[in-house]
C-alpha atoms as one frame of an Amber mdcrd trajectory, in Angstrom:
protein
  74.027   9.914  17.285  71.070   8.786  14.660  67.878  10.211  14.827  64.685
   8.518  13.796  63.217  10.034  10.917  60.476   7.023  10.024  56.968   8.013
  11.441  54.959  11.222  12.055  55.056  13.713  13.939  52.709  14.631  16.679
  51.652  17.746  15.196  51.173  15.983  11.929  48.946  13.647  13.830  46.523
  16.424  15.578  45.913  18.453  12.126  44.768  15.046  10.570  42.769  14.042
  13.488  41.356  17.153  13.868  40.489  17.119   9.786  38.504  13.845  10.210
  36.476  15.154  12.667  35.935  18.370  11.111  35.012  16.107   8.413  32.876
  13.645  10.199  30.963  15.886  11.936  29.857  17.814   8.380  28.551  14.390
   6.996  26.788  13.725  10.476  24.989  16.820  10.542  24.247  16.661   6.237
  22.327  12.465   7.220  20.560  14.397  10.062  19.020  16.658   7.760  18.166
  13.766   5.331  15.969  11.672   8.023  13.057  13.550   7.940  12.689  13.454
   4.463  13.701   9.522   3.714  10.901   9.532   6.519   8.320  11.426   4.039
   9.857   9.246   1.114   8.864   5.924   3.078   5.844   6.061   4.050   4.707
   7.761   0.601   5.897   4.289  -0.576   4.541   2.277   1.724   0.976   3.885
   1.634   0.756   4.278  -1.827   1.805   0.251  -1.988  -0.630  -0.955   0.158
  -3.532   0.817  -2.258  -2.458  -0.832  -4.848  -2.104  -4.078  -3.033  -5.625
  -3.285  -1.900  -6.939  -2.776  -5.385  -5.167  -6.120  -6.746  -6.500  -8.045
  -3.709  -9.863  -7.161  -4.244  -9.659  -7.841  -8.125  -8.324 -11.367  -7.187
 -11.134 -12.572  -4.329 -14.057 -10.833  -6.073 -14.760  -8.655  -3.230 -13.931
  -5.361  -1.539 -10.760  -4.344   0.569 -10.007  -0.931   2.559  -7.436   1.007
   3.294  -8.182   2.845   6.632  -6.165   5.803   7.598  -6.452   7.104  10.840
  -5.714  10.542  11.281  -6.409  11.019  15.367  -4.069   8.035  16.024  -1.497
   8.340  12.800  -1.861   5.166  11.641  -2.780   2.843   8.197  -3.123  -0.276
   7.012  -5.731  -2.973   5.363  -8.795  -2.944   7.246  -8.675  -5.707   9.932
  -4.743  -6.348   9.532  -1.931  -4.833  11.423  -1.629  -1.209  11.084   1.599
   1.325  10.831   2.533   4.291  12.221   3.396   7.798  10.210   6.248   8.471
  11.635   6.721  11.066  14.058   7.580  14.687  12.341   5.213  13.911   8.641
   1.960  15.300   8.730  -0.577  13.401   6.744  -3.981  14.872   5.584  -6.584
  13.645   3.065  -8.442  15.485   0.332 -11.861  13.902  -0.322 -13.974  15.129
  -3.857 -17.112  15.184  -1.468 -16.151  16.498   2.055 -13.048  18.250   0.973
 -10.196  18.296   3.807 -10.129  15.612   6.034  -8.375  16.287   9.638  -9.765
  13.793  11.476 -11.162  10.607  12.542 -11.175   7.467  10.022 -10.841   7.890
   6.521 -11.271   4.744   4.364 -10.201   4.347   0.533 -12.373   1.753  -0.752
 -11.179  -0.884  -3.451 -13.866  -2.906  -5.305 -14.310  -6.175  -7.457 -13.995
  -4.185 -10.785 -10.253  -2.514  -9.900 -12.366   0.960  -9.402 -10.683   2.800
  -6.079 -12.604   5.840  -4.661 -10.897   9.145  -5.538  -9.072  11.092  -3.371
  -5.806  12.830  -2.443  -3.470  11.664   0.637  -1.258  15.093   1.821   2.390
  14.058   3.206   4.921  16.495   4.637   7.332  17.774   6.323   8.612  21.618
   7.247  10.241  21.320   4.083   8.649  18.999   1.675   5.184  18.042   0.800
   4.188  14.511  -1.169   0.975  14.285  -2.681  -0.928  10.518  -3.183  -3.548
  10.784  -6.372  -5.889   8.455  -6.717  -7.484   7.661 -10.130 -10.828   6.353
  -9.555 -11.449   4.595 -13.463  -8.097   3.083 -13.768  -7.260   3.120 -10.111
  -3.639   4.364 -10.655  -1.926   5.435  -7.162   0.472   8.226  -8.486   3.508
   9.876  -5.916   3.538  13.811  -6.641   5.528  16.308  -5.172   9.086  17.270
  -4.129   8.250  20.743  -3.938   9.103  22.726  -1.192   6.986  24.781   1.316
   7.298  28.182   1.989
């Protein structure tokens, strides 16, 4: 009698199987954890691009453009043009050299003819990570600071 030894045996089979899930699930729950901050990461991007947009648009057409963030309703975008949503899970505050913390309500960053941009500090963040926009109100420069974690 010949016995078949090409193949694997069903024992063999359940430890791998049960490796590649032990496996999967690790790198499943590791991207969970990561969504919250490529969140954060995004729309740091995204805002901070659409001030500078702002300030090259108004440079170009001789005239003024605004970024309007709306902090009741979560949302931003060029004033009179479609607006995005922060997404849920990122808190966003602003910083303003005048009225100091800003809550609430409508807060507009103001680009002008002359490349100037009014001064003032977006607040980003998570539970564990906190992105700060700066403003630079001679140069206009929109600078991404941060990665530090909260306590």
């Amino acid at each position: 009698m010949k016995v078949n030894d090409s193949g694997f045996t069903l024992l063999e089979l359940v430890i791998v199987m049960t490796l590649m899930v032990v496996f999967l699930g690790l790198s499943g729950v590791h991207f969970a954890n990561r969504l919250p901050s490529a969140k954060l990461d995004g729309t740091a991007r995204e805002l901070s691009g659409l001030i500078r947009m702002a300030r090259i648009e108004a440079m170009s057409v001789r005239g003024e453009r605004r970024v309007t963030i709306d902090l009741n309703r979560r949302t931003y975008g060029l004033k009179g043009a479609a607006r995005r949503a922060v997404p849920e899970g990122v808190a966003i505050s602003v910083v303003d050299p005048v009225r100091g913390g800003v809550y609430g309500g409508e807060y507009d960053i103001i680009a002008d003819a002359s490349g100037t941009v009014e001064p003032c500090e977006i607040i980003l963040g998570t539970k564990k990570k906190t992105l700060r926009i700066e403003i630079d109100p001679v140069i206009g420069s929109v600078v991404v600071k941060g990665y530090a974690k909260e306590d």
